[in-house]
N, C-alpha and C positions, 0 to 999 in steps of 0.2 A: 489354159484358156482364160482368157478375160471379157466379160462384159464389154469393156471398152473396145476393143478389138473386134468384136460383133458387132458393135456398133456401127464402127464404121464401113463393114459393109469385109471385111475382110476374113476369110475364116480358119482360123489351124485345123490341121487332121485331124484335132478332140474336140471342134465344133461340127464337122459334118463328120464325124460319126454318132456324135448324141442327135443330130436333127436326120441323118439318114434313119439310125436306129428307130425311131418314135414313129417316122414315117412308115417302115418295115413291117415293124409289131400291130398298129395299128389297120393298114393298109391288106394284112390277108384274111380279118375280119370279114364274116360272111354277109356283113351287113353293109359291109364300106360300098360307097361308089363303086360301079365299074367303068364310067366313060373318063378318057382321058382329061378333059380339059377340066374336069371339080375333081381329079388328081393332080393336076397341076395348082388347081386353086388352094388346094389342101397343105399343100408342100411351102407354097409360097406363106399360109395363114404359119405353119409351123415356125416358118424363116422370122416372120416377121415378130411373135411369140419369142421365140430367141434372142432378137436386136432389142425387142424391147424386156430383157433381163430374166426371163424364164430361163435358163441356163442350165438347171441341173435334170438331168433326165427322169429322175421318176415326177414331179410336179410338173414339167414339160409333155409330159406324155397322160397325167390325168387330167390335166387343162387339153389340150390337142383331144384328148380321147372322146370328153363329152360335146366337144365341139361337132367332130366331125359325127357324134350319133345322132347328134340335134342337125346338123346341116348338109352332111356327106354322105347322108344314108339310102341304100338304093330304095328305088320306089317299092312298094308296098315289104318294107323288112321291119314296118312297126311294131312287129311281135319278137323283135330278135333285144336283144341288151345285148352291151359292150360288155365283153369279155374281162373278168378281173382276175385272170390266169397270168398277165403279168405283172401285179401289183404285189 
């Protein structure tokens, strides 16, 4: 995988599986979102966190992790924290 190749929008088999992977881990979190369309907004903020050189899966995924506790979080799970069982 390269940076540059993300870049442009195109992705190898070792790019979607480090952005499926982070999306996975993150996603059965009992706090995440459950409506579809802020899982799709979530996937897409991962995607874009990748094109712009987050690249390597454990910094990808504690950058994406507090994002989506700060933004993806279902309504009243303010008592929950992110999980750091995969760190």
């Amino acid at each position: 995988m390269s940076s540059t190749t993300a870049l442009g929008g195109v992705y190898e088999p070792d790019d979607v599986a480090i952005v499926a992977s982070v999306f996975s881990r993150i996603a059965v979190e009992p706090w995440f979102t459950a409506t579809d369309e802020e899982r799709d907004n979530f996937a897409r903020y991962i995607l874009r966190m990748y094109r712009q050189g987050t690249v390597l899966s454990e910094p990808l995924e504690r950058l994406c992790r507090a994002t989506a506790f700060a933004h993806f979080s279902k309504k009243g799970a303010s008592n929950c924290r992110p999980s750091d069982s995969d760190r």
